[in-house]
C-alpha positions in Angstrom: 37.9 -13.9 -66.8 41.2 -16.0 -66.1 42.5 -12.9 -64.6 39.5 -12.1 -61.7 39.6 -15.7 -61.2 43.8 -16.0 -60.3 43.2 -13.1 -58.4 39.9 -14.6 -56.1 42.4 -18.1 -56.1 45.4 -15.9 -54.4 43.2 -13.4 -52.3 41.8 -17.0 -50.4 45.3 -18.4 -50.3 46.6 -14.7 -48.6 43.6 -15.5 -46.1 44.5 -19.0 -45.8 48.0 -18.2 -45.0 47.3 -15.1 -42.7 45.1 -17.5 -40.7 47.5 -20.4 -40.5 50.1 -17.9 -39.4 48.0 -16.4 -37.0 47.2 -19.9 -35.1 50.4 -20.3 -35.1 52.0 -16.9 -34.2 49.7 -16.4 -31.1 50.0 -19.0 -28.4 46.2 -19.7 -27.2 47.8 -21.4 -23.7 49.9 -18.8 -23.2 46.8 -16.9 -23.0 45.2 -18.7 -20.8 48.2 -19.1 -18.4 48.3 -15.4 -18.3 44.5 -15.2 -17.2 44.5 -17.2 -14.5 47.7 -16.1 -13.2 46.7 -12.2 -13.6 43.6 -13.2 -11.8 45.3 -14.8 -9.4 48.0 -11.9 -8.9 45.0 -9.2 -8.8 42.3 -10.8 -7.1 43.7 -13.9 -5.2 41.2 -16.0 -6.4 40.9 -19.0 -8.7 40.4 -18.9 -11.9 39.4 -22.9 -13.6 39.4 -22.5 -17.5 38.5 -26.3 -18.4 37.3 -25.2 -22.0 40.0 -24.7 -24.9 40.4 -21.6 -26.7 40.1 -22.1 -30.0 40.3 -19.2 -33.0 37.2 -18.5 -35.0 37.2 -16.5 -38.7 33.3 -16.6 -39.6 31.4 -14.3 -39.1 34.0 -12.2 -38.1 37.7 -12.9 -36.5 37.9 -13.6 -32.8 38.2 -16.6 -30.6 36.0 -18.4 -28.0 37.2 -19.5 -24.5 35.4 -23.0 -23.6 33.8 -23.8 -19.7 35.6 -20.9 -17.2 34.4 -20.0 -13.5 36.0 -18.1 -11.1 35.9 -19.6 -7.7 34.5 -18.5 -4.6 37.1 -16.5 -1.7 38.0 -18.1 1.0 35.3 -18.3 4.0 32.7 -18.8 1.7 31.1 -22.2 0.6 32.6 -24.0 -2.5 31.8 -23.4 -5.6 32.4 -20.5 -8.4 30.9 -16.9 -7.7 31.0 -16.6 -11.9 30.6 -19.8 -13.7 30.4 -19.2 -18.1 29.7 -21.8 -20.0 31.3 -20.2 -23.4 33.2 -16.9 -23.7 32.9 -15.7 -27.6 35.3 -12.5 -28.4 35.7 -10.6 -31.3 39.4 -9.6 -31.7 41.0 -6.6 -34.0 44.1 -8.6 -35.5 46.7 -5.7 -36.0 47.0 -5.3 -32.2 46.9 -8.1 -31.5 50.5 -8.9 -33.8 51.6 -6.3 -31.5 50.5 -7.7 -28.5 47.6 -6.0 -27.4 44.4 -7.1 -27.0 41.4 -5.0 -28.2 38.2 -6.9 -28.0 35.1 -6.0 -30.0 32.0 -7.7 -28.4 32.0 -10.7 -25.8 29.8 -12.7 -25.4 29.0 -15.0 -22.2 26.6 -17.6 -22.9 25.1 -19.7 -19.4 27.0 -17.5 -17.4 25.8 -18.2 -13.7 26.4 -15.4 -11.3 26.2 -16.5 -7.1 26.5 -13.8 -5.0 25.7 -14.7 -1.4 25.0 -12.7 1.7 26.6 -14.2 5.1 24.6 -13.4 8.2 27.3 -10.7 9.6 26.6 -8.8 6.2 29.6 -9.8 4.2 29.6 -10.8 0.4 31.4 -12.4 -1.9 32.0 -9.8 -4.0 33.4 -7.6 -1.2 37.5 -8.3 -1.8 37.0 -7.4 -5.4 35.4 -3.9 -4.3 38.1 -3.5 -2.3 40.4 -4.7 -4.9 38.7 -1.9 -7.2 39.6 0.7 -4.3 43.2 -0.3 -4.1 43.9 -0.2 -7.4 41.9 3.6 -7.9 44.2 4.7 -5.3 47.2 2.9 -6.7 49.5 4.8 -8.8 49.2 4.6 -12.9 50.8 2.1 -13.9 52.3 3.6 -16.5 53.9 6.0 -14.5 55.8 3.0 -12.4 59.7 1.8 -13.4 59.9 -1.7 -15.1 61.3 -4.2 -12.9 65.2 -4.1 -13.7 65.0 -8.1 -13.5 62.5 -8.7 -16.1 64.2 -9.3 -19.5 63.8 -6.6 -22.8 62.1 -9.7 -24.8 60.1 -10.9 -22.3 58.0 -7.5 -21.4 57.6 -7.4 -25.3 56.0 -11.4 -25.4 53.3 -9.3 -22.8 50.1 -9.3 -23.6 48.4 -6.1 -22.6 44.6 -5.5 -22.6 43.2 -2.4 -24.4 39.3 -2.2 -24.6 36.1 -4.0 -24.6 34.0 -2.6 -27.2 30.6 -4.5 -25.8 28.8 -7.0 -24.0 26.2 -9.5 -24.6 24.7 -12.4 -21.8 22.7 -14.9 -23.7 20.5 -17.2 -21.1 22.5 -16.6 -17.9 21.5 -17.0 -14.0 21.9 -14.8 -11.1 21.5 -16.4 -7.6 21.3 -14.4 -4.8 21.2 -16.2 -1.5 20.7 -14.4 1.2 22.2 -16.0 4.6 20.5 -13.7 7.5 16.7 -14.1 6.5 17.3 -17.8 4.3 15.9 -16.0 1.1 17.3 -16.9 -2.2 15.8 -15.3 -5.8 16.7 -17.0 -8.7 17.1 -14.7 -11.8 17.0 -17.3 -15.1 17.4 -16.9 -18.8 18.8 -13.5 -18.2 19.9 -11.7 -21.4 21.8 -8.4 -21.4 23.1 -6.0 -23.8 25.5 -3.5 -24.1 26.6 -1.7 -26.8 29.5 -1.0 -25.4 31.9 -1.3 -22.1 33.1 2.4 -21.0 33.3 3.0 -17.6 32.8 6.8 -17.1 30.6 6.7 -20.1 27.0 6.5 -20.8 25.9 3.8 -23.2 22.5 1.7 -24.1 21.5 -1.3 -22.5 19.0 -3.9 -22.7 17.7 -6.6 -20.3 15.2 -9.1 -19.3 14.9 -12.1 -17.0 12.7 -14.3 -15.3 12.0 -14.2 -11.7 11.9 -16.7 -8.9 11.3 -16.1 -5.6 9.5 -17.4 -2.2 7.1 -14.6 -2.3 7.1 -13.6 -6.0 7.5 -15.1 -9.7 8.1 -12.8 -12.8 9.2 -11.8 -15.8 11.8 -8.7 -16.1 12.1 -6.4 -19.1 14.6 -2.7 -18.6 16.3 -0.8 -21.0 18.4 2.7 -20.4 21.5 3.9 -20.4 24.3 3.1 -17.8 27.1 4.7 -16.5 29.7 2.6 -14.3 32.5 4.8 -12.8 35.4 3.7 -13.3 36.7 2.6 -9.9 33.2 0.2 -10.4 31.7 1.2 -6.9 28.8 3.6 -8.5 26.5 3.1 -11.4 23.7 4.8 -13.1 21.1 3.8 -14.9 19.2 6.9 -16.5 16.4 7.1 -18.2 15.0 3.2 -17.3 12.1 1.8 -18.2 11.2 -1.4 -16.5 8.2 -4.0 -17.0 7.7 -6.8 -14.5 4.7 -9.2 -15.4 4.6 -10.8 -11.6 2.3 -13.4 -9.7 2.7 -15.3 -6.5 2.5 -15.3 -2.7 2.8 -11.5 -2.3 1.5 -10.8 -5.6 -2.2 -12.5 -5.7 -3.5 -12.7 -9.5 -1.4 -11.6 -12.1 0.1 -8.3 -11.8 1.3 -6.1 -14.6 4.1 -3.2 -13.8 5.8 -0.5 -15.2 8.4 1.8 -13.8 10.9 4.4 -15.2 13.0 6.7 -13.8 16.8 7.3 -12.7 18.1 5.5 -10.7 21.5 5.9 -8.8 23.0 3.0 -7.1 26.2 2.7 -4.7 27.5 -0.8 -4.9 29.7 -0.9 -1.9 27.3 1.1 0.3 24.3 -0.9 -1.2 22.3 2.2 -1.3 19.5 2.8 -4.4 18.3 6.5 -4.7 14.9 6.5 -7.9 14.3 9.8 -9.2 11.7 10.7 -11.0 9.8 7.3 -10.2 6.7 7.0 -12.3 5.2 3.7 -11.6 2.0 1.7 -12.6 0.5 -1.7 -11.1 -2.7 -2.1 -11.3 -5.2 0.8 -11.1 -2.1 2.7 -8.9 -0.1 4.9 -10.4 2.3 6.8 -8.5 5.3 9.4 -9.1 8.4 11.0 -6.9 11.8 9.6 -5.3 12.3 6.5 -3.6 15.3 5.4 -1.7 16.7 1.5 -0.8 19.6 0.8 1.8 20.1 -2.7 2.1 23.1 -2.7 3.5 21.0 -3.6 7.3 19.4 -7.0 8.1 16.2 -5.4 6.8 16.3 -3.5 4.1 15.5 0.6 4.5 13.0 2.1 2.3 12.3 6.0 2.4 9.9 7.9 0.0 8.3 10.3 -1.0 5.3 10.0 -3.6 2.1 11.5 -5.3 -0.7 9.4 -7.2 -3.3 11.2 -8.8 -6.0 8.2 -7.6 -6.0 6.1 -4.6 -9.3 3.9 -5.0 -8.8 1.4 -1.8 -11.6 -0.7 -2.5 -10.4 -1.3 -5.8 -7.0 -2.1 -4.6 -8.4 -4.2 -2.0 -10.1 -6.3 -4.9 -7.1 -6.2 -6.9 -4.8 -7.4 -4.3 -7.4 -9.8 -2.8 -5.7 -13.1 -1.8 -9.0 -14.6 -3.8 -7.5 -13.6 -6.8 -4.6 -16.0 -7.3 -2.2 -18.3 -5.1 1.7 -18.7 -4.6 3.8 -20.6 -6.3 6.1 -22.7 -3.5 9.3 -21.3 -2.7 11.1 -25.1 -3.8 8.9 -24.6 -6.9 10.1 -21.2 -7.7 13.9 -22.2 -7.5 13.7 -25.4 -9.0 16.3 -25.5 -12.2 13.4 -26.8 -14.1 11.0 -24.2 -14.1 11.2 -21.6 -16.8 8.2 -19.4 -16.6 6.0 -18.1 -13.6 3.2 -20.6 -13.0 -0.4 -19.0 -13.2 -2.0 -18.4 -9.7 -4.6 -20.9 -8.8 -7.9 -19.6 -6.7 -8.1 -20.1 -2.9 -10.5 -21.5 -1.3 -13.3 -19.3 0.4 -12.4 -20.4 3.9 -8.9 -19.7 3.3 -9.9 -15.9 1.9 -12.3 -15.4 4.5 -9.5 -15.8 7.5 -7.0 -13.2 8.2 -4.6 -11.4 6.2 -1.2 -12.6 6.2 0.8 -9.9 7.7 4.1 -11.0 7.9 5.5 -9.1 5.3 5.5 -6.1 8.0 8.2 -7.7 9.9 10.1 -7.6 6.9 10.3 -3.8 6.1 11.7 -1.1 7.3 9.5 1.8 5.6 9.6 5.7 5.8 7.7 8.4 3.7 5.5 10.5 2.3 2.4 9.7 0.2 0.0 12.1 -0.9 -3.0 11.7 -2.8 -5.3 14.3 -5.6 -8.3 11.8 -4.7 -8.8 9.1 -2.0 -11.6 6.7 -2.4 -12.3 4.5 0.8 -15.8 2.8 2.3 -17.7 4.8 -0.2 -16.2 8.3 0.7 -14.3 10.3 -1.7 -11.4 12.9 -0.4 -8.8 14.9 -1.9 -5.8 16.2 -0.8 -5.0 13.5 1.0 -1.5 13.8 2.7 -0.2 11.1 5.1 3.6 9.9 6.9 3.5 6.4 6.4 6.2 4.0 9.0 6.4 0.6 8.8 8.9 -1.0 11.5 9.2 -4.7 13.3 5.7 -5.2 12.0 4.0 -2.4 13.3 2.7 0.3 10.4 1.2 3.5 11.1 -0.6 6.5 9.3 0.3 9.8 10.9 -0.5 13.1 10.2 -3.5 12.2 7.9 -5.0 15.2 6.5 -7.7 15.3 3.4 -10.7 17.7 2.8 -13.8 15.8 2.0 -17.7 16.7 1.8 -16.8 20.7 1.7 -14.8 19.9 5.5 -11.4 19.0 6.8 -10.3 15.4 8.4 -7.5 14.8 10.6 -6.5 11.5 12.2 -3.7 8.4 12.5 -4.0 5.1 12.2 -2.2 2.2 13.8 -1.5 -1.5 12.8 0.4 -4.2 15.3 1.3 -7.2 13.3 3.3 -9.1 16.2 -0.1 -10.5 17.9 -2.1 -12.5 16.5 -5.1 -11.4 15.6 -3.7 -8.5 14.4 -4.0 -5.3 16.2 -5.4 -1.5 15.2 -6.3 1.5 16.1 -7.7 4.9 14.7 -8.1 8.6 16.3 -10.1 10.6 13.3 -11.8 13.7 13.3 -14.1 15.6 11.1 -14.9 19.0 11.1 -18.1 21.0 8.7 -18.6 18.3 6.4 -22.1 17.6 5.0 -23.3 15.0 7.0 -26.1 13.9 5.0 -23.2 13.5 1.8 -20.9 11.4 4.1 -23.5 8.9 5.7 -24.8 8.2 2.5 -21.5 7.6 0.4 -20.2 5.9 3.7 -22.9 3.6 5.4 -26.0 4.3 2.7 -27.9 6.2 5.6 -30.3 8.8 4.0 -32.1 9.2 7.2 -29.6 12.4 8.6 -28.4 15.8 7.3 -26.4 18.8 8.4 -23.2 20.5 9.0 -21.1 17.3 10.9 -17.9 17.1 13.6 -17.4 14.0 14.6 -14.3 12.4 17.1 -13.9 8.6 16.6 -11.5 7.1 19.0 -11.5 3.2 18.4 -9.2 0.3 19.0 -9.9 -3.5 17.2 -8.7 -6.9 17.3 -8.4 -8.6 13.7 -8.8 -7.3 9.8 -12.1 -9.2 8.6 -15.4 -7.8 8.6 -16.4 -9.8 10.9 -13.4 -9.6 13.3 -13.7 -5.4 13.2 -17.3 -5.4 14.6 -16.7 -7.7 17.2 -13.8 -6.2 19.0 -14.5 -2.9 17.6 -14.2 -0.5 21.5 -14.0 2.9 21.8 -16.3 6.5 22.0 -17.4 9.1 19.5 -18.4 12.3 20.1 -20.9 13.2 17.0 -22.4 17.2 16.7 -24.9 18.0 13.5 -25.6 21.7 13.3 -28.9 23.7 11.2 -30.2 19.7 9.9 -33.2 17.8 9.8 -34.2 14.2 10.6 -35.2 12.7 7.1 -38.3 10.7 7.2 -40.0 11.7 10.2 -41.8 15.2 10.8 -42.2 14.1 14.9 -44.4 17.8 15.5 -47.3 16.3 12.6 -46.8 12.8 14.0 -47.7 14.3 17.7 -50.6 15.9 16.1 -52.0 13.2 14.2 -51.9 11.3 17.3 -53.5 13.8 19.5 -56.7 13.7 17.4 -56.9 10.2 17.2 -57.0 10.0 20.7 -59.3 12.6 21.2 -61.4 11.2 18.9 -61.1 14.1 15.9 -60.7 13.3 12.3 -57.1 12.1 10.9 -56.5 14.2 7.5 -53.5 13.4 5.2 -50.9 15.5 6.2 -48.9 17.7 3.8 -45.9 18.7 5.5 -42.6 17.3 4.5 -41.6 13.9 6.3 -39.0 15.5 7.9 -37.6 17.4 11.3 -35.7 20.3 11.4 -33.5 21.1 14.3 -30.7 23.6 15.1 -28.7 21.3 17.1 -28.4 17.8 17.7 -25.3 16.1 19.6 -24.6 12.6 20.9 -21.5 10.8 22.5 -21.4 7.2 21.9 -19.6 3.7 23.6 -18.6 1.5 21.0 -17.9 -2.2 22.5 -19.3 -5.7 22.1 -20.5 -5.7 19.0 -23.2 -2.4 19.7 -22.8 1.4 19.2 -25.1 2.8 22.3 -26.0 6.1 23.7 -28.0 8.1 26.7 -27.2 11.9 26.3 -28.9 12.2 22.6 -29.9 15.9 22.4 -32.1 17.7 19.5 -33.0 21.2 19.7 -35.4 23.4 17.7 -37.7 26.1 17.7 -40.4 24.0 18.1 -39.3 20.6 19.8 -36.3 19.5 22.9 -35.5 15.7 22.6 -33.5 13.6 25.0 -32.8 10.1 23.1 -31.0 7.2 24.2 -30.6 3.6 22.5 -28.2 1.6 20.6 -27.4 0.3 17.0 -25.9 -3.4 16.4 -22.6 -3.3 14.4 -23.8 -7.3 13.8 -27.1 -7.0 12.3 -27.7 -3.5 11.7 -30.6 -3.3 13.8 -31.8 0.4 15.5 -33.6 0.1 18.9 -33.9 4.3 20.1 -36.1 5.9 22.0 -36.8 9.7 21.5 -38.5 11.5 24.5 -39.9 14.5 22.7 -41.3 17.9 24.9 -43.1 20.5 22.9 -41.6 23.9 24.1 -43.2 25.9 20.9 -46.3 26.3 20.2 -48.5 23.4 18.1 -51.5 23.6 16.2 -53.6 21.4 15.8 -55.4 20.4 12.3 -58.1 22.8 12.8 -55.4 25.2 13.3 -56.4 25.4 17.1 -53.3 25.8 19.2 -52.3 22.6 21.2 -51.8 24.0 24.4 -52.5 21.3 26.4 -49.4 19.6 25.0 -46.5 22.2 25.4 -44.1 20.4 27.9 -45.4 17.3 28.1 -43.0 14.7 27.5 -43.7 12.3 24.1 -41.6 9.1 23.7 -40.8 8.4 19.9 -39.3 5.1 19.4 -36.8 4.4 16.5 -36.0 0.8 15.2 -35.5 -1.1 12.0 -31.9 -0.4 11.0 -30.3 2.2 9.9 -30.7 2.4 6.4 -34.2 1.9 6.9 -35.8 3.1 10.0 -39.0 3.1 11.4 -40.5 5.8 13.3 -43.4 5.2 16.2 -45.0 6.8 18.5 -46.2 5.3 22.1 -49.9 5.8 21.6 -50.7 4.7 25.0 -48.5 7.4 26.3 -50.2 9.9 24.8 -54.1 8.5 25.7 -52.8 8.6 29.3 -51.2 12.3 28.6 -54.9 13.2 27.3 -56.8 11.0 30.7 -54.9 12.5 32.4 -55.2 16.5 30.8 -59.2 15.4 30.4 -59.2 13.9 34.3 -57.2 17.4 35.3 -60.0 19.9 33.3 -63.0 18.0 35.1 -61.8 18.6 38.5 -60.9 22.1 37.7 -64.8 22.3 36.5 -66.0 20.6 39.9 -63.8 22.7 42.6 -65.2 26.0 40.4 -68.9 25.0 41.3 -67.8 24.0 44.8 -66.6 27.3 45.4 -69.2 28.7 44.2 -71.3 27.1 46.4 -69.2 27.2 49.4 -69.0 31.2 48.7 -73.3 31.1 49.1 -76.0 30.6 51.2 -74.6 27.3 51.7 -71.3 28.6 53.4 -73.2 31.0 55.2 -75.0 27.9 56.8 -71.6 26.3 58.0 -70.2 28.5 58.9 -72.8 29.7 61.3 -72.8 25.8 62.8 -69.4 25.2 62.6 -67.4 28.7 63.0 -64.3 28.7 61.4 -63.9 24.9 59.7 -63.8 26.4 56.2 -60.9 28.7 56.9 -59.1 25.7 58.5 -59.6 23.4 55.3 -59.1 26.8 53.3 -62.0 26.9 51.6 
C-alpha cells in the first residue's frame, strides 16, 4: 500500500513540476507580442489584446486569452470588426516544447462580429479577402530562403502555427449594418460548432441564433457539413437543414420554417446558389434551385421552383396582416432584447386599408414557379406554370398557363407598387371549360351551364375588396356553347302566359325549369362599379333572344332584360300549336342577383300581343263578309250608279 501511495505522491509532484516548468519555459507575452505583430505584418490592422493569457491544466491542458478585438481598417468608423470576450484553446504540449503550436478546440465566448456595408458597396472585410488572394498566389513559404540577417537562435525561439483541430462560439453577435438602404440585423446568442477546422475539407457543424431585424424577428437553428476552400473566398454548406421560428413586420403571426438543401456560396462575389431547396412555411411547400447576388444595391434573386399545392386563399389568411403585428425596428436591435416578441392583433381599420407594398421596391426577383394544383377565388387548376418578375416595385405574372374545369387558361398579370393606391392589371383567357363548374366554384352562380371562352381585359386601382370593384374598367368577351339557362324554361313560361291571358286554364307544368340553347354570346363594359351589356345573344331550335342589362359589382344586384321571338314552333297546353306567337317579340326580365335570380315575364306585353292578334283576326272576319257583299247584288247596285268607284278604292 506504501508503495502505490509513493508512487501517486511522485506521479503529482512529475505533474507539478512539468507544469511549473512549462509556465515558465513558454513566454505567454511573447505570445501575444507575436499576435499582434503577425496581425499587423499580414493584415495591417490592429490587433488590442487587453486580457492576459493565462495557462489552464483542468479539464485538459491549454490556455485562455482574456478581452481581444481586432480593429476596424482604415475608412471605416471606429471600433473592432471582431471583438471576443475570452479565447479558450486546447494546446498539445510536445509541440509546443518545440515551438509549434497545434491547437485542439477554441473556443470564443461573446465574440461580436460587425461587418458593415458602405453605400459605394465596400466592406470591411474586403482587405482581408484580398489579403487571402495575395497570399494563395504568393509562393510557399517553405519554399522561400531565410533571411541571411535573421540569427540561427532566433528563427528557432519562432513560434510557428500548425492546426486548429475545432471551433466552438458560445453566445456571440453578428451585426450587419447595411449603409446604402440603413438596414441593420442583429444576430444574438449565436452558438456555433465545428468539429473541426479544415479548409478543403468537409466537416459537421451546428448553429443557431436569434434574429433581429426591422421587418423580421426569429429564431435560427442549421446543421450540415461545410467546406471552406482554402484560399477562404468559397464555402459550402451541404446537406443543411435550417429552422427559423419568425414573426414581425413582414412576417404577420407567427411563422414556422424549414429549409434544406446545398447551398454554394462565393464570399467575394457575394453570390448564393440553393440546390435542391425543399422548403416549408406555412401550408407552402416548395422545391428546386434558388439563386442570391447581393453584391448590387438590391439584392438579385433568380429561381426556379415546384410546390405540389398553392391554396391562395389560405395563404392570404395565413399571411393576413390581422394575424400578428411588428416588432419596431429600435425594439428589434435593442441589446436588451433576447427573444422575438409575440405579434400583437391590428386593429380592423388598420387590416381593412391597403396592403403595404413596399417590400416590392426592395427586390429584384426572377423565376419560375410551377404548380401540381392552384386554388384561387374558389377555382381549382393544375398545372399551373407562370414567370414571375419583381423590379423597382412593379411585379408581374407572365406566361400563365394552367388547365382547369376540363379547358386551358392563358393570361398575365400586372402589379405597380410606385402609386399609391396601388396599380393592376389582368389579360386572361379561357378556352372549353365547363362553365357551369367554374361559376359555381368561382362566384356560387348555379344559374348557367355549358362549354365556356371567355376574354377578360381589366385594369384596377387598389388591392381591397372594396377598392377592386370600384375602379375595376375593362371588356369581356364571354361565348357558352350546347348550355342551358338554369332555373327558367322561358318557351313554358310563354305558354303559361298565353293562356292566362286568353283566359284558358293554367296547369302545373312538368318540364324542367330550364332553357336550352346552342349558342349564347355577350361582350361586356366593366367600369364604375357595374358590369353592363347590349348585344346578349341566345340561340336555339326553338327560341332567338337579344338581351341587354347590367349587374352591380357593389351589391350584386341583376337588372336584364331578355327580348324573346319564338322562331320554332310552340304548343300550347292542349297541345294546339301556337301559331299566333311565332315571331312576336316577348320581353323576359331578369333581376335579383346573381346567385339568386328572378325570372319575369311583361304580362302586359303579351295582353297587348294577344289585343292586338284578337283585334287583327276580327277585321280579317269583317273585310271577308264585306267582300262578300261587295262581290253581290249589292255591288252590282254601285256599281251601276257609280261606274267604276269600286275599282278605284280596289274593292
Amino acid at each position: 500500500m506504501k508503495k502505490w501511495l509513493y508512487a501517486l505522491a511522485i506521479l503529482v509532484l512529475v505533474l507539478l513540476l512539468g507544469a511549473f516548468a512549462l509556465t515558465r519555459l513558454v513566454d505567454t507575452d511573447r505570445i501575444k507580442r507575436l499576435l499582434v505583430e503577425q496581425t499587423r505584418e499580414k493584415t495591417g490592422r490592429t490587433l488590442v489584446i487587453e486580457g492576459d493569457l493565462s495557462w489552464r491544466f483542468f479539464p485538459s491542458v491549454g490556455f485562455t486569452l482574456g478581452k481581444t478585438a481586432l480593429l476596424n481598417p482604415a475608412g471605416f468608423e471606429q471600433g473592432a470588426t471582431l471583438s471576443v470576450g475570452e479565447v479558450s484553446l486546447d494546446v498539445a504540449l510536445q509541440p509546443l516544447l518545440d515551438n509549434r503550436l497545434e491547437v485542439g478546440q477554441a473556443v470564443l465566448r461573446n465574440a461580436r462580429l460587425h461587418l458593415i456595408t458602405r453605400k459605394d458597396g465596400s466592406t470591411n472585410l474586403d482587405d482581408l479577402q484580398r489579403l487571402n488572394k495575395r497570399e494563395a498566389a504568393a509562393p510557399d513559404a517553405e519554399t522561400t530562403e531565410p533571411d541571411v540577417n535573421e540569427s540561427a537562435p532566433e528563427q528557432a525561439r519562432r513560434l510557428e502555427f500548425v492546426s486548429l483541430a475545432g471551433v466552438k462560439v458560445v453566445d456571440a453577435e453578428v451585426l450587419l449594418q447595411d449603409e446604402r438602404n440603413a438596414g441593420l440585423t442583429r444576430l444574438n446568442r449565436v452558438n456555433l460548432t465545428l468539429d473541426r477546422f479544415a479548409p478543403g475539407e468537409e466537416v459537421p457543424f451546428g448553429f443557431s441564433s436569434n434574429l433581429f431585424s426591422d421587418a423580421v424577428q426569429g429564431n435560427v437553428n442549421a446543421e450540415g457539413r461545410l467546406w471552406l476552400s482554402p484560399e477562404y473566398d468559397r464555402l459550402r454548406l451541404d446537406d443543411l437543414l435550417v429552422s427559423l421560428g419568425a414573426t414581425g413586420r413582414a412576417v404577420p403571426g407567427n411563422k414556422e420554417l424549414t429549409l434544406s438543401g446545398d447551398l454554394a456560396y462565393h464570399i467575394a462575389n457575394k453570390q448564393a446558389a440553393f440546390t435542391g431547396v425543399n422548403m416549408t412555411v406555412g401550408s407552402l411547400a416548395l422545391d428546386g434551385e434558388l439563386n442570391v447576388n447581393h453584391a448590387p444595391d438590391v439584392p438579385q434573386i433568380r429561381f426556379d421552383l415546384h410546390t405540389p399545392l398553392l391554396d391562395l386563399e389560405q395563404l392570404s389568411a395565413e399571411w393576413s396582416s390581422e394575424q400578428g403585428g411588428a416588432v419596431s425596428g429600435a425594439a428589434a436591435t435593442d441589446n436588451n432584447a433576447e427573444v422575438p416578441a409575440e405579434g400583437a392583433s391590428l386593429p380592423p381599420s388598420v387590416a381593412s386599408s391597403e396592403p403595404d407594398l413596399s417590400i416590392l421596391k426592395t427586390l429584384d426577383v426572377q423565376g419560375r414557379l410551377s404548380a401540381d394544383q392552384l386554388k384561387v377565388q374558389g377555382m381549382e387548376m393544375e398545372n399551373l406554370e407562370l414567370n414571375i418578375k419583381v423590379r423597382q416595385g412593379k411585379a408581374s405574372a407572365e406566361q400563365i398557363s394552367a388547365r382547369l374545369y376540363d379547358g386551358t387558361l392563358n393570361g398575365t398579370v400586372s402589379l405597380n407598387a410606385n402609386p399609391t393606391p396601388a396599380r393592376f392589371a389582368l389579360q386572361t383567357e379561357l378556352k372549353g371549360v365547363d362553365g357551369y363548374q367554374l361559376l359555381n366554384d368561382a362566384a356560387g352562380m348555379d344559374s348557367l351551364e355549358g362549354r365556356a371562352s371567355v376574354d377578360l381585359n381589366v385594369t384596377g386601382r387598389g388591392l381591397s375588396s372594396q377598392a377592386i370593384k370600384e375602379s375595376l374598367a375593362g371588356t369581356s368577351r364571354v361565348e357558352f356553347a350546347d348550355g342551358a339557362l338554369r332555373g327558367i324554361n322561358i318557351a313554358a313560361m310563354i305558354r303559361r302566359a298565353y293562356a292566362q291571358v286568353k283566359g284558358q286554364p293554367v296547369m302545373e307544368e312538368q318540364e324542367a325549369q330550364k332553357t336550352d340553347f346552342s349558342a349564347l354570346t355577350a361582350d361586356f363594359a366593366i367600369g364604375e362599379g357595374k358590369v353592363s351589356t347590349d348585344n346578349l345573344r341566345l340561340a336555339s331550335p326553338l327560341l332567338r333572344v337579344r338581351g341587354e342589362g347590367e349587374t352591380s359589382l357593389l351589391n350584386d344586384s341583376l337588372d336584364v332584360l331578355l327580348n324573346t321571338s319564338i322562331v320554332g314552333t310552340l304548343k300550347g297546353q292542349d297541345g294546339e300549336t301556337l301559331d299566333e306567337l311565332k315571331n312576336i317579340t316577348v320581353p323576359v326580365r331578369i333581376s335579383g342577383s346573381y346567385k339568386e335570380p328572378r325570372y319575369s315575364l311583361d304580362m302586359q306585353r303579351v295582353f297587348d300581343l294577344y289585343l292586338k292578334e284578337k283585334a287583327g283576326k276580327e277585321a280579317e272576319r269583317l273585310q271577308r263578309k264585306l267582300d262578300e257583299k261587295l262581290n253581290g247584288e249589292l255591288g252590282d247596285k254601285i256599281n251601276e250608279k257609280l261606274p267604276g268607284l269600286l275599282d278605284k278604292l280596289g274593292l
